[in-house]
DRENTORKOL-3810 file (N, C-alpha, C; in nm, 4 decimals):
REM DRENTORKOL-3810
@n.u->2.3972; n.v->-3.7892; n.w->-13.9436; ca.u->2.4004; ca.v->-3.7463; ca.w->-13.8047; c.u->2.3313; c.v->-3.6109; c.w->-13.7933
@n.u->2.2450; n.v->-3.5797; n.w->-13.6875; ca.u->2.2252; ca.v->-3.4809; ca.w->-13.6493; c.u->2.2167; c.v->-3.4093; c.w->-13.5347
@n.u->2.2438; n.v->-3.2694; n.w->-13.5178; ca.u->2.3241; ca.v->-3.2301; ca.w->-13.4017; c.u->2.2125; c.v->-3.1404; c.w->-13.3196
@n.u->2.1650; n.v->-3.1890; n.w->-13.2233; ca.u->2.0628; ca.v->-3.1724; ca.w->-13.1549; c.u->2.1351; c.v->-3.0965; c.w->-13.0210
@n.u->2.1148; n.v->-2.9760; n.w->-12.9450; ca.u->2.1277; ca.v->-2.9159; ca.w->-12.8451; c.u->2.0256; c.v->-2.9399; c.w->-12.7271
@n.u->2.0425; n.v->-2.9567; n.w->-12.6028; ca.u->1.9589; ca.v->-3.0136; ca.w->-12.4764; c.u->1.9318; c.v->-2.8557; c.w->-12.4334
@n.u->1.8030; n.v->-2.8473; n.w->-12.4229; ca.u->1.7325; ca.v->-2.6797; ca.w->-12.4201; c.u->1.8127; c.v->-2.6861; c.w->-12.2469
@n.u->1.8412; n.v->-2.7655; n.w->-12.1654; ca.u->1.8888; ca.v->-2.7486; ca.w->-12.0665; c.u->2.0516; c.v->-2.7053; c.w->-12.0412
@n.u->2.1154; n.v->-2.6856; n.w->-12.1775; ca.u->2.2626; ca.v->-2.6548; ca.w->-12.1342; c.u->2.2260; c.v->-2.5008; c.w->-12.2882
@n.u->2.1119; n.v->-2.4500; n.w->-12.2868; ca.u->2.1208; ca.v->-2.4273; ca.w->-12.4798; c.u->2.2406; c.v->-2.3034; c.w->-12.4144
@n.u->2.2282; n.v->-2.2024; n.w->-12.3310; ca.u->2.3270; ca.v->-2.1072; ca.w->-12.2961; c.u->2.4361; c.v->-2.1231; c.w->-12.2327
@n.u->2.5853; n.v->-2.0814; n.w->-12.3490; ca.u->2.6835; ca.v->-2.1606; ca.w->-12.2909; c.u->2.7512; c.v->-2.0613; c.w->-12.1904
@n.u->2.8263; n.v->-2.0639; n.w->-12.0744; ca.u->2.9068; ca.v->-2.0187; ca.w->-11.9978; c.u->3.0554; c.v->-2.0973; c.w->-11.9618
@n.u->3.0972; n.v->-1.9984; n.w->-11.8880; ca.u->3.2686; ca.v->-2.0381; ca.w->-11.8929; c.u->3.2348; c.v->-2.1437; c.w->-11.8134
@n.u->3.1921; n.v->-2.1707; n.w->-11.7540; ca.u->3.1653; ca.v->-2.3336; ca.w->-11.6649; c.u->3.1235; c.v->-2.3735; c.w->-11.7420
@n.u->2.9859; n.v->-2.4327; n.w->-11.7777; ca.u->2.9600; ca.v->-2.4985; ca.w->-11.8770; c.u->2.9759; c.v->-2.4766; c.w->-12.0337
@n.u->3.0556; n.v->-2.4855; n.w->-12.0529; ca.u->3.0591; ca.v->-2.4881; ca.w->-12.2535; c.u->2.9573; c.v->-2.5527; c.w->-12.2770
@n.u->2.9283; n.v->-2.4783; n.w->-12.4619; ca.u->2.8206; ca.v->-2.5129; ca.w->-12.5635; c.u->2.8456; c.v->-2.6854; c.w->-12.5364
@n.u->2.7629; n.v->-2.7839; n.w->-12.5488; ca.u->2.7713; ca.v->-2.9424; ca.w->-12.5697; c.u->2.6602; c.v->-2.9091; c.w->-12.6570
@n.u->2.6986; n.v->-3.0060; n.w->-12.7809; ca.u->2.6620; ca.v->-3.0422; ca.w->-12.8898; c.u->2.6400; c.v->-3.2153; c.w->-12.8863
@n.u->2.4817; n.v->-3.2612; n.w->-12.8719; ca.u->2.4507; ca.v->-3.3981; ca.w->-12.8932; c.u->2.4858; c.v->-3.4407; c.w->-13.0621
@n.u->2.5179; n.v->-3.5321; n.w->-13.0341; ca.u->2.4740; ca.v->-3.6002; ca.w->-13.1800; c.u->2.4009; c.v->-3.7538; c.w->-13.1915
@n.u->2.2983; n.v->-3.7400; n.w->-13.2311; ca.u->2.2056; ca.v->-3.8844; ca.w->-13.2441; c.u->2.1987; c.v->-3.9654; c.w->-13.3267
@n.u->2.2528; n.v->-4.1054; n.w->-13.3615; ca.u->2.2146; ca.v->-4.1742; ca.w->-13.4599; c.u->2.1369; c.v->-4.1385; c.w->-13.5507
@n.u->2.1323; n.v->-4.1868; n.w->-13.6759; ca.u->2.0140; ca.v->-4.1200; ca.w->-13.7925; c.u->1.9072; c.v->-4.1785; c.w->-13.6945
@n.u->1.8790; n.v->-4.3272; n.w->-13.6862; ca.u->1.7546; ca.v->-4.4109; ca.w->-13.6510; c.u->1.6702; c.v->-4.3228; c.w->-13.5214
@n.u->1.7566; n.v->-4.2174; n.w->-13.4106; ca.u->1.7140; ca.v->-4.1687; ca.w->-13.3559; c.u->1.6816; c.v->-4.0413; c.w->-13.3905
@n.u->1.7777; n.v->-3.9709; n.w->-13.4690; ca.u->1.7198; ca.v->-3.8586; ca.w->-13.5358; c.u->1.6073; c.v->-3.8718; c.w->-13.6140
@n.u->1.5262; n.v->-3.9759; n.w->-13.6645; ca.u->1.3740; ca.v->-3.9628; ca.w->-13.7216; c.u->1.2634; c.v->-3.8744; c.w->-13.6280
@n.u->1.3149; n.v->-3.9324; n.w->-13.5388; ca.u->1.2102; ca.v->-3.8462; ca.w->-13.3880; c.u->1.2103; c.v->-3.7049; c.w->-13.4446
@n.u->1.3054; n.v->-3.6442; n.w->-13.4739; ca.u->1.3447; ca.v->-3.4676; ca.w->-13.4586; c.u->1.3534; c.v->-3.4745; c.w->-13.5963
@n.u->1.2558; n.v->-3.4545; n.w->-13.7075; ca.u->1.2526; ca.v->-3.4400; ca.w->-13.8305; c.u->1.1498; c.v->-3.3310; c.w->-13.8836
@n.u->1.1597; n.v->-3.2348; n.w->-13.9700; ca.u->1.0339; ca.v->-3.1752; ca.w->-14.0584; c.u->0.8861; c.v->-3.1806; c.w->-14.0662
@n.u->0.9092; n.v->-3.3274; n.w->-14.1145; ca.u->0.7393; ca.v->-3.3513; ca.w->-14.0641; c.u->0.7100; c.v->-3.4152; c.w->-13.9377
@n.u->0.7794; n.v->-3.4064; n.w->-13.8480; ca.u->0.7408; ca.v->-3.5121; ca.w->-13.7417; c.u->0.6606; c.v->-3.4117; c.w->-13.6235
@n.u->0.5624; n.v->-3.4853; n.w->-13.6017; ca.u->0.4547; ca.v->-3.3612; ca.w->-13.4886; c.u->0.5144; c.v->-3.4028; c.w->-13.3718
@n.u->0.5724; n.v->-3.4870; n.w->-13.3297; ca.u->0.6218; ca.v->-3.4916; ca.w->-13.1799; c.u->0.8010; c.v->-3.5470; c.w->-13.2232
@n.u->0.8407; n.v->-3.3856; n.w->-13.2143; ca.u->0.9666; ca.v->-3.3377; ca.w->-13.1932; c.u->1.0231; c.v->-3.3559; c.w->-13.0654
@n.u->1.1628; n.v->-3.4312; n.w->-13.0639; ca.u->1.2070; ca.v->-3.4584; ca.w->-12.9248; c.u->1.2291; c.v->-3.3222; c.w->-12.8789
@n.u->1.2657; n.v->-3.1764; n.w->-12.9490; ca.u->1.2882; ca.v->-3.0560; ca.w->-12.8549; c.u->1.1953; c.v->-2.9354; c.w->-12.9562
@n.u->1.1245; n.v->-2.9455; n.w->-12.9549; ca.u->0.9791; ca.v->-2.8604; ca.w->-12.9966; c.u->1.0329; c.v->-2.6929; c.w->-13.0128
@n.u->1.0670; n.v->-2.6657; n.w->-12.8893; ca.u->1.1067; ca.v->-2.5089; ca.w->-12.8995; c.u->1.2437; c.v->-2.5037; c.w->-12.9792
@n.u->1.3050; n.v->-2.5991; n.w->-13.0708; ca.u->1.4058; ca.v->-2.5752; ca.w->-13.1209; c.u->1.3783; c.v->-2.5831; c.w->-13.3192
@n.u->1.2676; n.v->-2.6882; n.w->-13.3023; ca.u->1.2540; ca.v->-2.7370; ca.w->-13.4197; c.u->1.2573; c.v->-2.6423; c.w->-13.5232
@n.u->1.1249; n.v->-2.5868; n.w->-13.5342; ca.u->1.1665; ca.v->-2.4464; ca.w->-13.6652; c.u->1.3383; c.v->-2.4441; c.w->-13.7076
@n.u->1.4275; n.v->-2.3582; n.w->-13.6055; ca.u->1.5276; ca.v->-2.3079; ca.w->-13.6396; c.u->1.6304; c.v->-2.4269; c.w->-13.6440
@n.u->1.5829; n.v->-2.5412; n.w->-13.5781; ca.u->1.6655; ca.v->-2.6915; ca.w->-13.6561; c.u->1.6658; c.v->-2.7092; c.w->-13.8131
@n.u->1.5367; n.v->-2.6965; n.w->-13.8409; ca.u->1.5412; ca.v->-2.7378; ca.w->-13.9770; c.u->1.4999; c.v->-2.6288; c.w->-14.1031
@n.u->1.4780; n.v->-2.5473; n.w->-14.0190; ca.u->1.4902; ca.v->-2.4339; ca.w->-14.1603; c.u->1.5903; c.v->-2.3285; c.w->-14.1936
@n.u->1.6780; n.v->-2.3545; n.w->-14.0823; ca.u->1.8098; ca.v->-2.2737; ca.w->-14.1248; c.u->1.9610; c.v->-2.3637; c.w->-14.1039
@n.u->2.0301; n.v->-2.3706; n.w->-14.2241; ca.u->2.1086; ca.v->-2.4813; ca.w->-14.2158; c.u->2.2432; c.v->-2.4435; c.w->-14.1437
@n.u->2.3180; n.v->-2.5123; n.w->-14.0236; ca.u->2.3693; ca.v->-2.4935; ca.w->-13.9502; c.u->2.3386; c.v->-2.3894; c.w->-13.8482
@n.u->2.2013; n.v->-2.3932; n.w->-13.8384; ca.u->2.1763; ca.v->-2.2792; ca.w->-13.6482; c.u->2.2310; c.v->-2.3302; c.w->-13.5855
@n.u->2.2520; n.v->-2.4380; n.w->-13.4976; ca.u->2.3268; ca.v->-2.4245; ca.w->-13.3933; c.u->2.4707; c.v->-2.3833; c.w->-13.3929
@n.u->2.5555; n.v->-2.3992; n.w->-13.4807; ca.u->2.6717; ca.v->-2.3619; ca.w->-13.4953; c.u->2.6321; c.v->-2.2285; c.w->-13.4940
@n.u->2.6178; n.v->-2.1812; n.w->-13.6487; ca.u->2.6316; ca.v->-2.0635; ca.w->-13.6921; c.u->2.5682; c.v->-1.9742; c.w->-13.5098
@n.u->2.4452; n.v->-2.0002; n.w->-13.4465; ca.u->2.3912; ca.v->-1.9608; ca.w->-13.3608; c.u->2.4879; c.v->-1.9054; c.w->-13.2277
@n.u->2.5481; n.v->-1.9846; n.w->-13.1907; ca.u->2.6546; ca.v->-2.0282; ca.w->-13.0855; c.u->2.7893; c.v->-1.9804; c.w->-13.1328
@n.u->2.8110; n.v->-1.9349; n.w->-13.2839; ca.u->2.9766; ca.v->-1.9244; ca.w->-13.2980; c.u->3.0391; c.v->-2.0104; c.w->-13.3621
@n.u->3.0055; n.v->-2.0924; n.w->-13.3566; ca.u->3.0921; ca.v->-2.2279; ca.w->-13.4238; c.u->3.1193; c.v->-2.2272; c.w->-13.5344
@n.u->3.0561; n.v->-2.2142; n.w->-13.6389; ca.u->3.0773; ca.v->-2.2628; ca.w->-13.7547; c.u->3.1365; c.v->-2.1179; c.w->-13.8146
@n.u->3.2716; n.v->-2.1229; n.w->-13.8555; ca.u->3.3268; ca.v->-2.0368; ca.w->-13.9519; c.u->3.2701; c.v->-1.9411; c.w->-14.0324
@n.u->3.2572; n.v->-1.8702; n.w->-14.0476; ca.u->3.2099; ca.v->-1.7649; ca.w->-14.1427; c.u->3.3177; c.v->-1.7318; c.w->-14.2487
@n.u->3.2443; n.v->-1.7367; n.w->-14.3625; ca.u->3.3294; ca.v->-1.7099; ca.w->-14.4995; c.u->3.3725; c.v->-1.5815; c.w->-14.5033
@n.u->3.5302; n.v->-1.6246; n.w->-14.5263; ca.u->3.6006; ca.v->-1.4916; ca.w->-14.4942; c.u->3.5572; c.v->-1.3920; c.w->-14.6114
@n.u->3.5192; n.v->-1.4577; n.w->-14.7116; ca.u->3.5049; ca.v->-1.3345; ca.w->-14.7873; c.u->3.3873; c.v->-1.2117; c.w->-14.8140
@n.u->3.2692; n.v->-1.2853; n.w->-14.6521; ca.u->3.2520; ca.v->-1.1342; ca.w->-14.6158; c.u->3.2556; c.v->-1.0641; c.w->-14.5212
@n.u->3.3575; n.v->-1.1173; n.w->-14.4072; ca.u->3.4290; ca.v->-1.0324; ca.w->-14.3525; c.u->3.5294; c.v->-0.9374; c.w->-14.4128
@n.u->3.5750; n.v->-0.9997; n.w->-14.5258; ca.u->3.6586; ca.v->-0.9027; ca.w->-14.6293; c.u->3.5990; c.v->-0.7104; c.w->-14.6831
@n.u->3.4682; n.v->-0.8323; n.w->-14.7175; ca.u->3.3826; ca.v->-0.7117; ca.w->-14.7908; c.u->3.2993; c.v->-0.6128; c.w->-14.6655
@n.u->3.2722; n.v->-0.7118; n.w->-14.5794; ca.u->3.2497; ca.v->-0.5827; ca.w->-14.4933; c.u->3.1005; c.v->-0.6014; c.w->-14.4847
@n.u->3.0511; n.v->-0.7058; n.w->-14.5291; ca.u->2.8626; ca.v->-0.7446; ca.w->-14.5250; c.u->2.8479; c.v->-0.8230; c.w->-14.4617
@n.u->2.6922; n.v->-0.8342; n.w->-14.4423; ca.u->2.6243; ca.v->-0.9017; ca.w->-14.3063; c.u->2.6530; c.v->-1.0374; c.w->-14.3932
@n.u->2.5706; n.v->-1.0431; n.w->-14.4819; ca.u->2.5467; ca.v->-1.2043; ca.w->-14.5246; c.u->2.5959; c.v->-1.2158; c.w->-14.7206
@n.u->2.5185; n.v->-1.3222; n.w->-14.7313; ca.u->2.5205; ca.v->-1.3240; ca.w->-14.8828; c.u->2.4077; c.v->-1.2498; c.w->-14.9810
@n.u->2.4653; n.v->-1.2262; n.w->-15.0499; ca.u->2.3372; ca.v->-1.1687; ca.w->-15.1789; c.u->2.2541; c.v->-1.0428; c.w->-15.1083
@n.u->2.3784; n.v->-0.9191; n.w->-14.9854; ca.u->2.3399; ca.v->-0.8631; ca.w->-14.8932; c.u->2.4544; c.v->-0.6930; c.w->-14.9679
@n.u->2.4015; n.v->-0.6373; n.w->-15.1072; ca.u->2.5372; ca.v->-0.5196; ca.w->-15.0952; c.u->2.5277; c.v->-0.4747; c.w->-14.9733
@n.u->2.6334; n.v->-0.3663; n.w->-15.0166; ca.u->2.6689; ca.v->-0.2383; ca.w->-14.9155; c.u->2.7283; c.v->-0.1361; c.w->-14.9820
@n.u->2.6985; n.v->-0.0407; n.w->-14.9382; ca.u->2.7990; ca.v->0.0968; ca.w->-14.9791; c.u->2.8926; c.v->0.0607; c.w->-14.9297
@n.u->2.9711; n.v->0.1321; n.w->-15.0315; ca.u->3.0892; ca.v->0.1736; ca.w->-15.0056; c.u->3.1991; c.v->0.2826; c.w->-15.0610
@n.u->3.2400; n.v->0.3800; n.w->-14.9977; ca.u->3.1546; ca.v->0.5084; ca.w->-14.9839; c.u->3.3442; c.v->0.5336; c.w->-15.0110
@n.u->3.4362; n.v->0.4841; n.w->-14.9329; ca.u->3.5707; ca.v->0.5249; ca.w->-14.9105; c.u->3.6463; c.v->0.4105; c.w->-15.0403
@n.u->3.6076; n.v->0.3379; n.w->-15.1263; ca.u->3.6442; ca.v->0.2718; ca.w->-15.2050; c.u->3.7079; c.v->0.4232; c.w->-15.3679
@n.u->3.7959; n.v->0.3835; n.w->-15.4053; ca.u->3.8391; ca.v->0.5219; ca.w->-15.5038; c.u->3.7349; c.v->0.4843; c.w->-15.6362
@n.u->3.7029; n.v->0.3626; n.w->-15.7303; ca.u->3.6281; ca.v->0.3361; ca.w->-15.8168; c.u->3.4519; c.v->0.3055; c.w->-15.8082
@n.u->3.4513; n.v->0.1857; n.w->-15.6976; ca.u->3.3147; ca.v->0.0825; ca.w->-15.7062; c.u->3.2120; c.v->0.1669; c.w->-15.5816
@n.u->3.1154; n.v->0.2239; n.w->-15.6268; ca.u->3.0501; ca.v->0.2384; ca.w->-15.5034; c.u->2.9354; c.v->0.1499; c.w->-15.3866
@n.u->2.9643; n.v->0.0044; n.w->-15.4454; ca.u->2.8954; ca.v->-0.1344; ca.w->-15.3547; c.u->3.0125; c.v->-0.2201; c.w->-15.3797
@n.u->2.9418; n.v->-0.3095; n.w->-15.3080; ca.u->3.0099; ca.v->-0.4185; ca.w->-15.2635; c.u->2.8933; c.v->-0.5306; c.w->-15.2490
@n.u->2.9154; n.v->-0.6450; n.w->-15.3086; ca.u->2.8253; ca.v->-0.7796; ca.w->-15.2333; c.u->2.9203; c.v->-0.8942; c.w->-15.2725
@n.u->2.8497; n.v->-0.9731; n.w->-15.1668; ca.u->2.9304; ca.v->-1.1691; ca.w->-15.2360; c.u->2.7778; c.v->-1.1999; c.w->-15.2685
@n.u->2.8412; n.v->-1.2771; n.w->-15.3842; ca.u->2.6926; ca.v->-1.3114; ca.w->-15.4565; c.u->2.7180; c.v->-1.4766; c.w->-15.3939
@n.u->2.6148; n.v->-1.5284; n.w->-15.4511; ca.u->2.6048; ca.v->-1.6504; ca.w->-15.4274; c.u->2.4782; c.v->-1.7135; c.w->-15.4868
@n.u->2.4380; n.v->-1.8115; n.w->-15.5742; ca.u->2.3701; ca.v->-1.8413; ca.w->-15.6893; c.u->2.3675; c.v->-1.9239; c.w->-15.7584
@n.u->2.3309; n.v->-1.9452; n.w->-15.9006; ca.u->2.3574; ca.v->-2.0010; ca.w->-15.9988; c.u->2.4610; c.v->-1.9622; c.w->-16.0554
@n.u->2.5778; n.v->-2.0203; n.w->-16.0644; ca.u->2.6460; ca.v->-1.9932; ca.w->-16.1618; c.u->2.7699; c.v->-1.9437; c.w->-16.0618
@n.u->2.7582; n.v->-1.9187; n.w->-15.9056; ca.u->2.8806; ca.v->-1.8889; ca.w->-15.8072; c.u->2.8251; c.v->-1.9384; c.w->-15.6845
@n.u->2.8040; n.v->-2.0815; n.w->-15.7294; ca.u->2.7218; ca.v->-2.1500; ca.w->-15.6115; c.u->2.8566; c.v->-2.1040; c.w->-15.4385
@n.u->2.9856; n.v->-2.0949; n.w->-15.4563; ca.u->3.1034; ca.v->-2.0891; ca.w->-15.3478; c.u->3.0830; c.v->-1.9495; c.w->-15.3171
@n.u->3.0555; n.v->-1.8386; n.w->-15.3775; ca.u->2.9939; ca.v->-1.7193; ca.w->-15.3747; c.u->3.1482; c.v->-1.6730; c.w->-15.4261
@n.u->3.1097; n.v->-1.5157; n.w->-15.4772; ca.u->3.1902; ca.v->-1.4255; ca.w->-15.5436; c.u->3.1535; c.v->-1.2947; c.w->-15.4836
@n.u->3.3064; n.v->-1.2703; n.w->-15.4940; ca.u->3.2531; ca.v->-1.0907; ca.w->-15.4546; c.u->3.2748; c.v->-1.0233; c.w->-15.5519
@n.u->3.1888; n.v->-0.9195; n.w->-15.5967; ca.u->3.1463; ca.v->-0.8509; ca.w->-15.6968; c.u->3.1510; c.v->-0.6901; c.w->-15.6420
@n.u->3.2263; n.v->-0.6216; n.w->-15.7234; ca.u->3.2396; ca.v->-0.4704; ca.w->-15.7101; c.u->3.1389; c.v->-0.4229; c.w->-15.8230
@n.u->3.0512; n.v->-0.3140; n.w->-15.8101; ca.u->2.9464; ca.v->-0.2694; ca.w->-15.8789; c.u->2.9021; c.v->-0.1153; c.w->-15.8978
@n.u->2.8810; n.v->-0.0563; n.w->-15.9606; ca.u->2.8600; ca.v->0.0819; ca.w->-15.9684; c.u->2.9399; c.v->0.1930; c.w->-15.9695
@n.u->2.9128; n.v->0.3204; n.w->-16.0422; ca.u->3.0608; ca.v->0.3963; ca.w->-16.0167; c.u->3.0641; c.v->0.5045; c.w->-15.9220
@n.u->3.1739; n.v->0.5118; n.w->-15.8915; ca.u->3.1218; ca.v->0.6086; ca.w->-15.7552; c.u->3.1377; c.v->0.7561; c.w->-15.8068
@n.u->3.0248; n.v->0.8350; n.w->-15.7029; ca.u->2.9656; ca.v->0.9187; ca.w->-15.7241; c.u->2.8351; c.v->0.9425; c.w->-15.8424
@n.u->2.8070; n.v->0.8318; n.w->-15.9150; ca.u->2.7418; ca.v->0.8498; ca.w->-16.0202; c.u->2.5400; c.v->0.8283; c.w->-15.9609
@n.u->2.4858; n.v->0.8815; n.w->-15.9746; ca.u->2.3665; ca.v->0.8375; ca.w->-15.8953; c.u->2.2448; c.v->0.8037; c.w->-15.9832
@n.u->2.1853; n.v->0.6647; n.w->-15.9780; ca.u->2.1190; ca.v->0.6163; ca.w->-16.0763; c.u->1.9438; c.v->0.6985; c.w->-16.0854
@n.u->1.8595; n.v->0.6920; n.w->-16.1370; ca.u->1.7591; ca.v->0.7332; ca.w->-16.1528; c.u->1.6841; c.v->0.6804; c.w->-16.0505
@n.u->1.7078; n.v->0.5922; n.w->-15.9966; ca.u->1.6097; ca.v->0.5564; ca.w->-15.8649; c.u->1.4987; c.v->0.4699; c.w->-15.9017
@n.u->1.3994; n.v->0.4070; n.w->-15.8164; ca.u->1.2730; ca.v->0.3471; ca.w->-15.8520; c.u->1.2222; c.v->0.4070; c.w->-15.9452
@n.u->1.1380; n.v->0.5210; n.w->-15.8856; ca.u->1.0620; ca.v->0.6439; ca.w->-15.9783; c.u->1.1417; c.v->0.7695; c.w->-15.9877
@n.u->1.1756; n.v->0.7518; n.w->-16.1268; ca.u->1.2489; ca.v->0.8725; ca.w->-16.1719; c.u->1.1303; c.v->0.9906; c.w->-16.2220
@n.u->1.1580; n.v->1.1166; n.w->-16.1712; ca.u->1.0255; ca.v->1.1758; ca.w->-16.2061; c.u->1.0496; c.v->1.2802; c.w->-16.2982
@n.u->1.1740; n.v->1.3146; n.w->-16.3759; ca.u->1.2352; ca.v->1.3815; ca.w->-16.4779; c.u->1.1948; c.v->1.2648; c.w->-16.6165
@n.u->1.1894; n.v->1.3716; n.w->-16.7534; ca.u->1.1819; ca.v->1.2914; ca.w->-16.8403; c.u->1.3494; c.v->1.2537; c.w->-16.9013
@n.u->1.4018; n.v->1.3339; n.w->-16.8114; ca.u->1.5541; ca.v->1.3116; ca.w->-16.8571; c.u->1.5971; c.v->1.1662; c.w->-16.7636
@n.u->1.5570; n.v->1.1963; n.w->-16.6374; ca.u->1.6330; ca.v->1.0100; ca.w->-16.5507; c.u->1.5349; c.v->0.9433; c.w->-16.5975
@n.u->1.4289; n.v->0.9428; n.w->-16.6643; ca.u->1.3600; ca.v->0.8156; ca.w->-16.7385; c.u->1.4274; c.v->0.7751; c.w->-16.8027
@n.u->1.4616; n.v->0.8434; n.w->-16.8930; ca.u->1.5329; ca.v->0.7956; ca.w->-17.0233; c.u->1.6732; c.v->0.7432; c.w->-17.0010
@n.u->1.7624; n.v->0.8185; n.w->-16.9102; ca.u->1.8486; ca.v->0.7332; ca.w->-16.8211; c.u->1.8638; c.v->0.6035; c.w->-16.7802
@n.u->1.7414; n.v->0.5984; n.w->-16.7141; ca.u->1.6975; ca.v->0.4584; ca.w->-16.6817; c.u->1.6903; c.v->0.3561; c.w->-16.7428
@n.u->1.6266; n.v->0.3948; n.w->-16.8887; ca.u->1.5866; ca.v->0.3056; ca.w->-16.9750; c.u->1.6917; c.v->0.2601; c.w->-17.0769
@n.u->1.7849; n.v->0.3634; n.w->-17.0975; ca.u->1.9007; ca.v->0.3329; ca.w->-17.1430; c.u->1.9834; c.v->0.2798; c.w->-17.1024
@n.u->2.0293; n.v->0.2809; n.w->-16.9208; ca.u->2.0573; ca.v->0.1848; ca.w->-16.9115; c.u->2.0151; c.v->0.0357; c.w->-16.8753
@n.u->1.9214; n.v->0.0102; n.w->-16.8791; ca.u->1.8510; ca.v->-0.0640; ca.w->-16.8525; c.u->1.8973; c.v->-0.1563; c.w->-17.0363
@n.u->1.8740; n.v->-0.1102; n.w->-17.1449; ca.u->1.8603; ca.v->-0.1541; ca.w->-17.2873; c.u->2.0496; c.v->-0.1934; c.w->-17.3152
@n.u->2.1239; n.v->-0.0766; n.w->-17.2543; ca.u->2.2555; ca.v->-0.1389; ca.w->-17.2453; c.u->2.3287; c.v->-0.2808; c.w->-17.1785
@n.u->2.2487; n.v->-0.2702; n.w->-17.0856; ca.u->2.3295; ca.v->-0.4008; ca.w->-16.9924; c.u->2.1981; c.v->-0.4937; c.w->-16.9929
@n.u->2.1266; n.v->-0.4785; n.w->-17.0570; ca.u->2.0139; ca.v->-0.5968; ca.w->-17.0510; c.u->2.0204; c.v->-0.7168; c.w->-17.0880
@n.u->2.1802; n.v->-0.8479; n.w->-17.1248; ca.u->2.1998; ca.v->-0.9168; ca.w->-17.1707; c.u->2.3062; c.v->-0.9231; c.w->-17.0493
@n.u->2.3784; n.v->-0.8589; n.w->-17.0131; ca.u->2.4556; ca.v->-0.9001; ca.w->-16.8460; c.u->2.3693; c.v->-0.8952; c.w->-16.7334
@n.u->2.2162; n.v->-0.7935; n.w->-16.7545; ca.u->2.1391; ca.v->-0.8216; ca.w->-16.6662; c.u->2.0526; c.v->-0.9661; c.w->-16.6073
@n.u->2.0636; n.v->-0.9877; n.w->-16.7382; ca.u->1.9892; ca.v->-1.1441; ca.w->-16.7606; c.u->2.0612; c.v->-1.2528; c.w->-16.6863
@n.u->2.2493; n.v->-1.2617; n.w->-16.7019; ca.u->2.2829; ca.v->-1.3477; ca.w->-16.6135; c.u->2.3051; c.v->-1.4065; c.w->-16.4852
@n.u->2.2058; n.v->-1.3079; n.w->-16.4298; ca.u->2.1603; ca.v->-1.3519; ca.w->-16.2639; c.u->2.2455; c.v->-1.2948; c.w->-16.1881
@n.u->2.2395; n.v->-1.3317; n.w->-16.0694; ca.u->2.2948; ca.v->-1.2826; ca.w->-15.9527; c.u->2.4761; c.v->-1.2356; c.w->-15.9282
@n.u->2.5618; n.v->-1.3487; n.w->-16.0113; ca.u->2.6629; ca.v->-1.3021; ca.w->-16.0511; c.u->2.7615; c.v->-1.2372; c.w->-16.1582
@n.u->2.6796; n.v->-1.1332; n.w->-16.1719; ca.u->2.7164; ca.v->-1.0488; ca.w->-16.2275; c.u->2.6925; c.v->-0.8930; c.w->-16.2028
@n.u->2.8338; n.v->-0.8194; n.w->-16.1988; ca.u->2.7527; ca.v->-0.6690; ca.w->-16.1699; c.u->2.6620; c.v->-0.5580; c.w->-16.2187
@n.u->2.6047; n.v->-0.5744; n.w->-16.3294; ca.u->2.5059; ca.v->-0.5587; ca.w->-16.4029; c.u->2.3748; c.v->-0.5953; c.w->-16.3465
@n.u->2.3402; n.v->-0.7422; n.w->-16.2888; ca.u->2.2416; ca.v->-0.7511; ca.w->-16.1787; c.u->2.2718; c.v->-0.6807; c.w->-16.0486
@n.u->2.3334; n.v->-0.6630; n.w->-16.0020; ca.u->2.3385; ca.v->-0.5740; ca.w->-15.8568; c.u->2.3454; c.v->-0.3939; c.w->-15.9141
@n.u->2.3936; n.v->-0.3336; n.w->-15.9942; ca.u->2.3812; ca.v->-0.2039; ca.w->-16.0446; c.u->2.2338; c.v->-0.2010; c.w->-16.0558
@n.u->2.1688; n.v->-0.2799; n.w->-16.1390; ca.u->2.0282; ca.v->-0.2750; ca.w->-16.1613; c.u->1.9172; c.v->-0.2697; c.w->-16.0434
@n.u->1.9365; n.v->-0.3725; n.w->-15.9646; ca.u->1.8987; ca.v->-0.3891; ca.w->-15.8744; c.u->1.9175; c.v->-0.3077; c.w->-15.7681
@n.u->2.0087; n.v->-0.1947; n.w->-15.7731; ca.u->2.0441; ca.v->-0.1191; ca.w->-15.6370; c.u->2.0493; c.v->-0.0195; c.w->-15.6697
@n.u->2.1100; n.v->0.0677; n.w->-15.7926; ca.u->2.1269; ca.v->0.1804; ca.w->-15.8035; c.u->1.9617; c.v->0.2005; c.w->-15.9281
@n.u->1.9166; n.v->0.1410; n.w->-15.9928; ca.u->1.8881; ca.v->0.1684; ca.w->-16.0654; c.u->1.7167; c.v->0.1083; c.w->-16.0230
END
């Protein structure tokens, strides 16, 4: 099934509520990826390249509480976090390996990494050290805090 919106109701109001079509598959071929004559053209893109727009678009579809928890826009999205007593980020990962997503505390607070371009020969070497320390938790992708330290502070 797929859930097709009528560009004629797309803005919902207290009189009219959101209506959500749903079309047989056999009719949903019409409104497909490759299809050049899309039954609603100005919708298509954001039909099929972002999974659940109309919900997510409109409200509908739930948002995972666990990053309203954390306090981030989306997934695989840190943030400071600045009033935390240990971790100074925050992200929900989501990936290989935490396909349901995980939230991951990362970095220590107050500690400040060498940056892109470190221009001391002392935060080089910083860098590189840590970089040679966690370079085997760095490797395991996205869930782990070793990839987000690296990736953000470092």
């Amino acid at each position: 099934m797929t859930a097709v919106i009528a560009p004629a109701i797309a803005t919902p109001t207290a009189e009219r509520p959101l209506t959500i079509f749903f079309m047989a598959s056999a009719q949903a071929s019409a409104c497909c990826p490759t299809s050049s004559a899309c039954i609603i053209p100005e919708y298509h893109t954001s039909l099929h390249t972002k999974n659940f727009f109309l919900l997510s678009y409109f409200g509908m579809a739930k948002a995972d509480p666990r990053l309203k928890r954390a306090g981030v826009s989306g997934f695989n999205k840190p943030k400071r976090t600045p009033n935390h007593p240990t971790k100074s980020h925050v992200v929900v990962a989501k990936g290989k390996g935490c396909e349901g997503g995980k939230t991951i505390r990362f970095g220590q607070q107050g500690v400040k990494g060498a940056g892109k371009n470190p221009s001391s020969a002392k935060e080089k070497a910083r860098k590189k050290s840590f970089k040679a320390r966690h370079a085997k938790n760095i490797s395991k992708g996205v869930c782990s805090a070793a990839y987000w330290a690296d990736k953000v502070k470092w």
